[in-house]
VEXLUMPA-950358 format. One line per 5 residues: number of its first residue (from 1); their letters; for each residue x, y, z of N, C-alpha, C, CB. Coordinates in nm, 2 decimals. Glycine has a CB too. Example, Ala and Ser with C-alpha at 12.3 -4.5 7.8 and 13.67 -1.06 7.14 Angstrom:
REM VEXLUMPA-950358
1) AS) 1.32,-0.57,0.78,1.23,-0.45,0.78,1.32,-0.33,0.78,1.13,-0.45,0.90  1.28,-0.22,0.71,1.37,-0.11,0.71,1.29,0.00,0.79,1.41,-0.06,0.57
REM end
This chain:
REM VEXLUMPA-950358
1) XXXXX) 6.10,4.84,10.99,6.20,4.79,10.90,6.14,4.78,10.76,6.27,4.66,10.95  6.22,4.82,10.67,6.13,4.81,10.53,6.24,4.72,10.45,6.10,4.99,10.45  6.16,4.61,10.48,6.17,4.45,10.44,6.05,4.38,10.35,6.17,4.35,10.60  6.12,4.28,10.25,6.02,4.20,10.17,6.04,4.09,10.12,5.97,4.25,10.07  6.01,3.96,10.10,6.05,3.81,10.08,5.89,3.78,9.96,6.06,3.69,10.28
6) XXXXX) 5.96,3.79,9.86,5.88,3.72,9.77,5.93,3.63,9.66,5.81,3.80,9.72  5.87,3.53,9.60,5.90,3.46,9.52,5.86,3.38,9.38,5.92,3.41,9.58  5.90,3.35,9.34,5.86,3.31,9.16,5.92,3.17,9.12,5.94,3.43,9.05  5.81,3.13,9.07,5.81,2.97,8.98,5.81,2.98,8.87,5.71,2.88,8.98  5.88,2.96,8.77,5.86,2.95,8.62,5.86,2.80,8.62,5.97,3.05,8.52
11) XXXXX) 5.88,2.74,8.41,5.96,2.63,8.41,6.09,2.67,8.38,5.92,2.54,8.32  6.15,2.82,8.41,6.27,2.84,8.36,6.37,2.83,8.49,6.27,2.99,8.29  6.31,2.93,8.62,6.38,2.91,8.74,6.23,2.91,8.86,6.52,3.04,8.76  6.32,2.93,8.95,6.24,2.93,9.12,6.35,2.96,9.21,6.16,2.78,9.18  6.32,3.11,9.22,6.34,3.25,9.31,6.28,3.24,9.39,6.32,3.39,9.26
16) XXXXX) 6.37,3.27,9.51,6.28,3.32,9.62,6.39,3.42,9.69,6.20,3.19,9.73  6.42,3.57,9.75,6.46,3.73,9.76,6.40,3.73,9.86,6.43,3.83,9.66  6.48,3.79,9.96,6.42,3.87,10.07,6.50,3.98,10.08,6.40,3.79,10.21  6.48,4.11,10.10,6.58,4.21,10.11,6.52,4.31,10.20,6.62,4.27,9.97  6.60,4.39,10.33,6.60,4.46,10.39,6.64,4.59,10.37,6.65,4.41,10.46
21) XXXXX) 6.59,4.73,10.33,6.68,4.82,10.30,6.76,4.88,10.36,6.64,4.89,10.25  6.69,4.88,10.53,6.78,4.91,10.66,6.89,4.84,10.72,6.70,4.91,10.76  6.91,4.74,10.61,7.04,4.65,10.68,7.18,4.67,10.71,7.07,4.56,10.60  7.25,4.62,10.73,7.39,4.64,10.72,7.50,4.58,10.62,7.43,4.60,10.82  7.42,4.53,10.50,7.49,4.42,10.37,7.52,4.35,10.41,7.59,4.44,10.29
26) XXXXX) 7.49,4.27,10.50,7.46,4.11,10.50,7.39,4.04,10.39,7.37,4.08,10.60  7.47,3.95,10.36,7.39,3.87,10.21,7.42,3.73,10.22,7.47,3.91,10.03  7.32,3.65,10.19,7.30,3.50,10.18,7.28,3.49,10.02,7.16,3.43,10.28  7.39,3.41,9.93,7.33,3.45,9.82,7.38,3.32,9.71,7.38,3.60,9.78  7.27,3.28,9.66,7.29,3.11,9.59,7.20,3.08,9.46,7.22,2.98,9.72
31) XXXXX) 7.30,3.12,9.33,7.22,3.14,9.19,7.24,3.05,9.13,7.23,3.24,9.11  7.36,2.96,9.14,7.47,2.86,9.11,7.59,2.97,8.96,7.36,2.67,9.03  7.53,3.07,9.01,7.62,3.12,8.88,7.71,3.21,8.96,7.53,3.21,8.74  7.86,3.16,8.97,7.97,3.25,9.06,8.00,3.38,9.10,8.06,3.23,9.04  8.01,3.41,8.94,8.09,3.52,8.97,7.94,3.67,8.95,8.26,3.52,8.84
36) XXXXX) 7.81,3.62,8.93,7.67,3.70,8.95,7.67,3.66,9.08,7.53,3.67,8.84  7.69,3.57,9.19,7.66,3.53,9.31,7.75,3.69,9.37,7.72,3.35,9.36  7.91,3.66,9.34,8.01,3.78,9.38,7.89,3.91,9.35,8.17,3.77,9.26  7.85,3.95,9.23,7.80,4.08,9.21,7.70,4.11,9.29,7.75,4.12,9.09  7.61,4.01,9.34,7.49,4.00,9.43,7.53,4.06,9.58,7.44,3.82,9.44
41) XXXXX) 7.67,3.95,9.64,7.73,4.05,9.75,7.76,4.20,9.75,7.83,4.00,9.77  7.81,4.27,9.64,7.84,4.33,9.60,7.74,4.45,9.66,7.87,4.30,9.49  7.61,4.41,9.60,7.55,4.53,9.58,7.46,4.47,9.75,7.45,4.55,9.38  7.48,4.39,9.78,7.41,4.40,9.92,7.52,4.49,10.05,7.38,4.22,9.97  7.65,4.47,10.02,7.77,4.52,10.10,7.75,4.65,10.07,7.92,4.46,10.07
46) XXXXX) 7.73,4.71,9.96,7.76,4.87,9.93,7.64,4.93,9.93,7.84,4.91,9.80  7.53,4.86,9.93,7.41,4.92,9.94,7.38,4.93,10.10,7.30,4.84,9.85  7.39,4.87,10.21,7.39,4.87,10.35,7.27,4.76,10.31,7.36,5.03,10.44  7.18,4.68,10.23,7.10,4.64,10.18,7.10,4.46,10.29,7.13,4.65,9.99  7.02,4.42,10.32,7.07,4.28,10.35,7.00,4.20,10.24,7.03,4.22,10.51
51) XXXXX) 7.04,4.13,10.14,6.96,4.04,10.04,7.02,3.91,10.05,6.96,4.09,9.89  6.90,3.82,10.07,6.89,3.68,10.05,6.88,3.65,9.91,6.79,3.63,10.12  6.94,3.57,9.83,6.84,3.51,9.70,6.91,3.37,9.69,6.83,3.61,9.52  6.78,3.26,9.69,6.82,3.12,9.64,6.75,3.12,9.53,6.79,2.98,9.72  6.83,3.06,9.42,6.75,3.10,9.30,6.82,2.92,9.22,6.81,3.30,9.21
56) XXXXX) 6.74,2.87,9.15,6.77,2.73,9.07,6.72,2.77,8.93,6.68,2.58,9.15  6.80,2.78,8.84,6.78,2.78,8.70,6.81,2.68,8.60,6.83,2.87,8.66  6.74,2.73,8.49,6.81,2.63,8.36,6.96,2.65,8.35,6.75,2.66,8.21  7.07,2.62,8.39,7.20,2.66,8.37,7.23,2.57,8.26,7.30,2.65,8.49  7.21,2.47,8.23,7.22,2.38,8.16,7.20,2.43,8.02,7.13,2.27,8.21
61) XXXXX) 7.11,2.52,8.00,7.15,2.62,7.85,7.20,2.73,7.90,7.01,2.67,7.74  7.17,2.86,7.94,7.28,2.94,8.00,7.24,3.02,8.12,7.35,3.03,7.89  7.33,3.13,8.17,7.25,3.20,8.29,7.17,3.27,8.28,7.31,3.26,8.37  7.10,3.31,8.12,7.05,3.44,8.11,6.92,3.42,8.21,7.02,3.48,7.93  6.83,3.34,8.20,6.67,3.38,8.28,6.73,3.34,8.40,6.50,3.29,8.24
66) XXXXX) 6.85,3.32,8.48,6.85,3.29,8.63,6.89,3.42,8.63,6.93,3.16,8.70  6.96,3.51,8.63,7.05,3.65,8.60,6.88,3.71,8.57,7.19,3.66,8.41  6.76,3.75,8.48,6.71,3.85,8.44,6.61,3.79,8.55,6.69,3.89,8.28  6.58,3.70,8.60,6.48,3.70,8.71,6.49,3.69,8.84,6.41,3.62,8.71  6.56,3.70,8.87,6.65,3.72,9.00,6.67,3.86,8.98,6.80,3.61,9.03
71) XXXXX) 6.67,3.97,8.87,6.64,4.11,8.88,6.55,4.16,8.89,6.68,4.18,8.82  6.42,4.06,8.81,6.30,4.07,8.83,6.22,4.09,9.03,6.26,3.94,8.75  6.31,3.96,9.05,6.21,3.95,9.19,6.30,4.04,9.28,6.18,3.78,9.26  6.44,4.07,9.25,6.48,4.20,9.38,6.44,4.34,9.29,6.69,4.19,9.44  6.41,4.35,9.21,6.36,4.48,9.21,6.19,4.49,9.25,6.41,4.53,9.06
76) XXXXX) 6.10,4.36,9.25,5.97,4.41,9.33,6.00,4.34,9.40,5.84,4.42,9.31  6.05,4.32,9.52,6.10,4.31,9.63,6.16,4.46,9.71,6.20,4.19,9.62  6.26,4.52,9.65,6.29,4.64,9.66,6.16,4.72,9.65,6.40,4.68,9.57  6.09,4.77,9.58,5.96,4.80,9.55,5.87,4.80,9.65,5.91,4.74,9.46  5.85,4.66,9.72,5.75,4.67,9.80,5.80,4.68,9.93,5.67,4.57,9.79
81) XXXXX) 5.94,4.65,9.92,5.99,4.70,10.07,6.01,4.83,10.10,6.11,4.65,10.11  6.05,4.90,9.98,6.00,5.05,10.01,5.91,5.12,10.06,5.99,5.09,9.94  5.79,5.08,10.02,5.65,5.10,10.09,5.56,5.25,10.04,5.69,5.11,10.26  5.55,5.33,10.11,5.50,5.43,10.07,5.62,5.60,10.08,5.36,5.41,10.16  5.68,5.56,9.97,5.86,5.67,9.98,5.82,5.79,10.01,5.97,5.69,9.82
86) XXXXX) 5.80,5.83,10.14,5.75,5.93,10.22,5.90,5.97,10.24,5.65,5.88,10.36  5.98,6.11,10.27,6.07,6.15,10.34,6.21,6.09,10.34,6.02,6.15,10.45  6.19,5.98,10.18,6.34,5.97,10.15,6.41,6.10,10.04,6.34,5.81,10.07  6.55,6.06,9.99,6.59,6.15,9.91,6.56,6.13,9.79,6.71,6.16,9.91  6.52,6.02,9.74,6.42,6.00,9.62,6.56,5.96,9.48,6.30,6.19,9.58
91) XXXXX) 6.69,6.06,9.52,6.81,6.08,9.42,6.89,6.00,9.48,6.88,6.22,9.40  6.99,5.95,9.40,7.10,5.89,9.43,7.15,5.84,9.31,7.08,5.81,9.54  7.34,5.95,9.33,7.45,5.92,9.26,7.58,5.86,9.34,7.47,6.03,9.19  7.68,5.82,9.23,7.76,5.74,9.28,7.85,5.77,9.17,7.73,5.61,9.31  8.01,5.79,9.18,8.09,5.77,9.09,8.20,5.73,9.19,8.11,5.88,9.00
96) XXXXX) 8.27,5.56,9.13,8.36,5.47,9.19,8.46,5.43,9.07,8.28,5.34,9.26  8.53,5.41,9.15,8.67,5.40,9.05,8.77,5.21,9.13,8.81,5.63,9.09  8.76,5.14,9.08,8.80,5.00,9.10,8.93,5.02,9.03,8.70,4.88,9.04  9.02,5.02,9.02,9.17,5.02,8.99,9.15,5.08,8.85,9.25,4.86,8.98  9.19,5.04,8.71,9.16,5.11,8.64,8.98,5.16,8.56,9.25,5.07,8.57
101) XXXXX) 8.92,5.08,8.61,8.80,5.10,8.57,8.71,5.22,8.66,8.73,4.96,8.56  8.65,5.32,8.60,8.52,5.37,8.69,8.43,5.37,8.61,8.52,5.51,8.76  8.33,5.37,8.71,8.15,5.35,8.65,8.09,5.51,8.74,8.04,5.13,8.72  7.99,5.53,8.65,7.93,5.65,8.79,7.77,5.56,8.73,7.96,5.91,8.75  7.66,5.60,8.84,7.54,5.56,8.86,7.47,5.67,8.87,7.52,5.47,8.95
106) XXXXX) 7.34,5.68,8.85,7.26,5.74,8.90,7.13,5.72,8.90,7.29,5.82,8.88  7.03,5.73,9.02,6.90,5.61,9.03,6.79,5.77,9.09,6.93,5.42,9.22  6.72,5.80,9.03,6.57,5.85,9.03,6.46,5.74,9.09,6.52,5.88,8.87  6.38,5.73,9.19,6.32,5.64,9.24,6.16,5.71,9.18,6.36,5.63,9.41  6.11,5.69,9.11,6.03,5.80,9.06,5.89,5.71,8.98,6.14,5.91,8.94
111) XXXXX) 5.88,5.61,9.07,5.77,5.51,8.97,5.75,5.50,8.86,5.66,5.51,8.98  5.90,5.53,8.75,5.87,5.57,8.61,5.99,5.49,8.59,5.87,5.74,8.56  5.97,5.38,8.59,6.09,5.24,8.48,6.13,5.30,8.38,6.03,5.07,8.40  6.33,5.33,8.42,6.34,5.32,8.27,6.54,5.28,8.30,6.27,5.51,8.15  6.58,5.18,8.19,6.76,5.20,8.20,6.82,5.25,8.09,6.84,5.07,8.23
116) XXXXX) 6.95,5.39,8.15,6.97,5.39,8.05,7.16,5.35,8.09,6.90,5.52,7.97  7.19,5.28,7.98,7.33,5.19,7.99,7.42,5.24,7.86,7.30,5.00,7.98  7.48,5.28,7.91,7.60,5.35,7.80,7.75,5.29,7.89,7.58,5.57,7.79  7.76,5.16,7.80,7.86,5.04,7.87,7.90,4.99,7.73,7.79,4.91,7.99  8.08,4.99,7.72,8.12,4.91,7.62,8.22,4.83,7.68,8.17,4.98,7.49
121) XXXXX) 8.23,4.70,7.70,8.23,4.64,7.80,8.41,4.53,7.74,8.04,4.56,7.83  8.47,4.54,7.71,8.62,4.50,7.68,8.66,4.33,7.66,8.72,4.56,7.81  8.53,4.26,7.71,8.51,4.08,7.64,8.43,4.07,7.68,8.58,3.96,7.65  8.35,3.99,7.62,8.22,3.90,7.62,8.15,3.82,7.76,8.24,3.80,7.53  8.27,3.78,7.83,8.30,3.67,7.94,8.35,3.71,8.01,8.36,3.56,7.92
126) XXXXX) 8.27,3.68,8.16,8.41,3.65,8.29,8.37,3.50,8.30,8.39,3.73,8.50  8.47,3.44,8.29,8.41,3.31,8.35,8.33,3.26,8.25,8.32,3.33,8.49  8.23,3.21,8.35,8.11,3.17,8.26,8.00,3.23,8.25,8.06,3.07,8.27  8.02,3.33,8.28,7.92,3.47,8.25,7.93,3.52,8.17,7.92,3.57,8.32  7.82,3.58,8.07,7.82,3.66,7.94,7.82,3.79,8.02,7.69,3.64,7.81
131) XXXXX) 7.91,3.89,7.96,7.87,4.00,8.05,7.78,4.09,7.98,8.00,4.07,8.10  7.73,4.06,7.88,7.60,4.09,7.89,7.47,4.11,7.90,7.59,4.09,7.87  7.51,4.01,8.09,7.39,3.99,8.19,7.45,4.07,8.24,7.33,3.86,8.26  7.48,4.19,8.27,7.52,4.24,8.31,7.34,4.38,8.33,7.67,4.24,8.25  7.39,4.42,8.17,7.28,4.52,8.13,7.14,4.44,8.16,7.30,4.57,7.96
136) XXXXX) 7.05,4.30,8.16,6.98,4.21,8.15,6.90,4.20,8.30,7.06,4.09,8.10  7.03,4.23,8.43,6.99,4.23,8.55,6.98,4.40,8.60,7.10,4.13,8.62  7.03,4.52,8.51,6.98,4.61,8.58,6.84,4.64,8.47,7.11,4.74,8.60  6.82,4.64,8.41,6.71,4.61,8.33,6.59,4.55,8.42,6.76,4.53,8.21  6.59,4.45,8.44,6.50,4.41,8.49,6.46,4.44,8.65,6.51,4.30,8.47
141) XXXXX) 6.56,4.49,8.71,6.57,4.56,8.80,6.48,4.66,8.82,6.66,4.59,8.79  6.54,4.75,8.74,6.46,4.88,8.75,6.32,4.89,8.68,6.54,4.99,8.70  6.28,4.79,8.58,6.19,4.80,8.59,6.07,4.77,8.68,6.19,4.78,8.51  6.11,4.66,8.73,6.04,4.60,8.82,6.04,4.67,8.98,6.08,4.47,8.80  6.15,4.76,9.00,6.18,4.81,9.11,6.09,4.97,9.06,6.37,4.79,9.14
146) XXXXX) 6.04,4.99,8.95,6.01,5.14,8.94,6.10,5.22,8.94,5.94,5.19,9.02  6.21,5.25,8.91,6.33,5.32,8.95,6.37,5.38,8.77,6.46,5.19,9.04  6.43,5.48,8.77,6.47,5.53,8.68,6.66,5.51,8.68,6.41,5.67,8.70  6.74,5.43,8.65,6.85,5.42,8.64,6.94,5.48,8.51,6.86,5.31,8.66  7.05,5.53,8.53,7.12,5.54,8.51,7.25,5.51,8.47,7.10,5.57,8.54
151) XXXXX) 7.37,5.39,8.42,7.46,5.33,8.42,7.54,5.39,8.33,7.44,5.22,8.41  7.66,5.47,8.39,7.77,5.45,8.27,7.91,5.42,8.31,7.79,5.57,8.17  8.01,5.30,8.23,8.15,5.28,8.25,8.19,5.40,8.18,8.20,5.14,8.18  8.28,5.50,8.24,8.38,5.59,8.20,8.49,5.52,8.09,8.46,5.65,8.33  8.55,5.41,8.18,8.67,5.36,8.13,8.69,5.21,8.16,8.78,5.44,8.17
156) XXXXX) 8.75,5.11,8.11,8.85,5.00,8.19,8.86,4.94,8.09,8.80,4.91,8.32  8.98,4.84,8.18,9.00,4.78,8.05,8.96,4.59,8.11,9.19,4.83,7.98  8.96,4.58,8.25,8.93,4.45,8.30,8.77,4.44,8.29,8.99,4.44,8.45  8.72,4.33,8.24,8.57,4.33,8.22,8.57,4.28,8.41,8.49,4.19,8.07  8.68,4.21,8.45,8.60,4.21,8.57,8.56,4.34,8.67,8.67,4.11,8.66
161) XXXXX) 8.62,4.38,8.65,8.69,4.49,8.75,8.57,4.61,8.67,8.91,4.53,8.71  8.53,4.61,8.58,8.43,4.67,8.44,8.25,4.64,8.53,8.47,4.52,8.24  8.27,4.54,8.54,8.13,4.48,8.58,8.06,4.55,8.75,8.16,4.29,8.60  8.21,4.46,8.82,8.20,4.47,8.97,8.20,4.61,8.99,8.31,4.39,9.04  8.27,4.76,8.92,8.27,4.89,8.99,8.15,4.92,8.96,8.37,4.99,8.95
166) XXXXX) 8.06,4.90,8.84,7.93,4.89,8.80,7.81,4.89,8.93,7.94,4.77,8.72  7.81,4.74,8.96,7.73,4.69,9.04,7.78,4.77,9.18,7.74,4.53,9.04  7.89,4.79,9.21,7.92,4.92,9.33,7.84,5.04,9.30,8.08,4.98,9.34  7.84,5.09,9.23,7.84,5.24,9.16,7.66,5.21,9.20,7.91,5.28,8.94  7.59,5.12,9.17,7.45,5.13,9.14,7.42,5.11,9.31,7.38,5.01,9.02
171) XXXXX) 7.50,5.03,9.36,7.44,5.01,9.52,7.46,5.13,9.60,7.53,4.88,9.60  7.60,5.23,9.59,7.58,5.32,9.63,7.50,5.43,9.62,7.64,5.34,9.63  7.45,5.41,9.46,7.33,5.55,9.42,7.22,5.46,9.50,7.29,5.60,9.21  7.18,5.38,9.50,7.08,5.27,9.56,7.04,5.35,9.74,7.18,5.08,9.56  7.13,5.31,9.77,7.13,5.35,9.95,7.14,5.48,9.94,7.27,5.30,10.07
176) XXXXX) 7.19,5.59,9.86,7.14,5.72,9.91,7.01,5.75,9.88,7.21,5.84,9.86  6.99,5.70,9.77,6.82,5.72,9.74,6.70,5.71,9.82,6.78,5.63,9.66  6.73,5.54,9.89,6.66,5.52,9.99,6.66,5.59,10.12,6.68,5.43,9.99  6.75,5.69,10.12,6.81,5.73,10.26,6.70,5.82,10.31,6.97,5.82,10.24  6.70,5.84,10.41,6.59,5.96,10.49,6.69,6.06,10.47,6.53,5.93,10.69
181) XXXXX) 6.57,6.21,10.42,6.63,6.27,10.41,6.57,6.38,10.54,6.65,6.30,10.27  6.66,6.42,10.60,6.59,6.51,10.72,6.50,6.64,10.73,6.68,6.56,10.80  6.52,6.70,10.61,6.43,6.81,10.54,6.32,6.75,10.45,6.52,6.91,10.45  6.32,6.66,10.44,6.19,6.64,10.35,6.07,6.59,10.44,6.22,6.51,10.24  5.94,6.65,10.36,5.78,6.67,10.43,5.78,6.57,10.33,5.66,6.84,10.42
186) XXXXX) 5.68,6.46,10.33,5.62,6.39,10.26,5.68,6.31,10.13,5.53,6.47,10.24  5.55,6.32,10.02,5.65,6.23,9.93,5.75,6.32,9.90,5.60,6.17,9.78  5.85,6.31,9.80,5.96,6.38,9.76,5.90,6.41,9.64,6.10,6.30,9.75  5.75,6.47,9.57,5.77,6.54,9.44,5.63,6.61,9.43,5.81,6.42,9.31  5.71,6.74,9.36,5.59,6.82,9.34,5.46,6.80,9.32,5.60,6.88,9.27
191) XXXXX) 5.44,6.63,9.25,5.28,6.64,9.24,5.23,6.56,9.32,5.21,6.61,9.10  5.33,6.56,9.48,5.23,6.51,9.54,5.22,6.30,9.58,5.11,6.57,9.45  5.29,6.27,9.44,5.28,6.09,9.44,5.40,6.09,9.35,5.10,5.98,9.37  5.47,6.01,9.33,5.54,5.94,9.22,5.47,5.83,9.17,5.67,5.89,9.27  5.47,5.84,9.05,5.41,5.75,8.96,5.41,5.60,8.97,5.47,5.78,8.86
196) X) 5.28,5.56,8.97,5.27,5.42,8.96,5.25,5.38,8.86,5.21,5.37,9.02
REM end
């Protein structure tokens, strides 16, 4: 099983992530920030992913470092649960459509961090979320996950509905990526290693 549980102290928060990539999206998931708790399920249900995260932040000024470190530690968590990406598909896209909004994704697993986000996002807020932790948590994600991402909203006009097809779109390019692919010998790239 390619599983990993690691964790992080700042004076900002204290993370602790365990995530399974072989799971079935099972999620235990506690940031105190609601409707990022909702996106957390999200991407554990559509990813097949099982992720745990208890995470305690400064909320008391806002969600941004409980949101960008809690992408920090599941993206090297994802990372090291991956292991040595022998005989996966290495690719993975996704295009989802949530009532009027669609987002398409697409994730390069390629030890080469990078996001690129082409999102104009229709208000500031769900809730009490800036949804510009939105871009903050795949960001830190992929860098920390090594992953090359991709994000773009086509259209919508609900930021919720804007966010959440989002975080679908990335979990599904997510699980094919990781997926075994049955024709593949070794790593997945011509020189042999993907970049560390």
């Amino acid at each position: 099983m390619r599983t990993a549980t690691l964790s992080r102290q700042t004076r900002e928060t204290q993370i602790e992530v365990t995530i399974n990539l072989d799971g079935s999206g099972q999620s235990d998931v506690s940031t105190g920030v609601g409707f990022f708790d909702h996106m957390l399920t999200h991407l554990a249900k559509h990813g097949s992913f099982d992720i745990r995260v208890a995470a305690k932040g400064d909320l008391e000024i806002d969600a941004h470092h409980t949101v960008e470190d809690v992408g920090i530690c599941l993206g090297q968590a994802f990372l090291e649960a991956l292991g040595t990406p022998e005989g996966i598909a290495r690719f993975g896209h996704a295009v989802l459509p949530m009532d009027e909004a669609l987002a398409e994704a697409a994730v390069d697993i390629s030890g080469r961090p990078f996001l690129e986000y082409r999102v104009e996002l229709p208000r500031q807020r769900v809730g009490e979320f800036d949804s510009e932790l939105a871009e903050e948590f795949f960001r830190a994600f992929a860098v920390n996950g090594r992953v090359t991402l991709h994000v773009v909203l086509r259209y919508g006009s609900n930021v919720h509905h804007c966010i959440e097809v989002m975080f679908k779109a990335v979990a599904r390019a997510l699980r094919r990526a990781v997926e075994a692919d049955p024709r593949a010998v070794g790593i997945p790239s011509t020189k042999g290693m993907l970049q560390a």
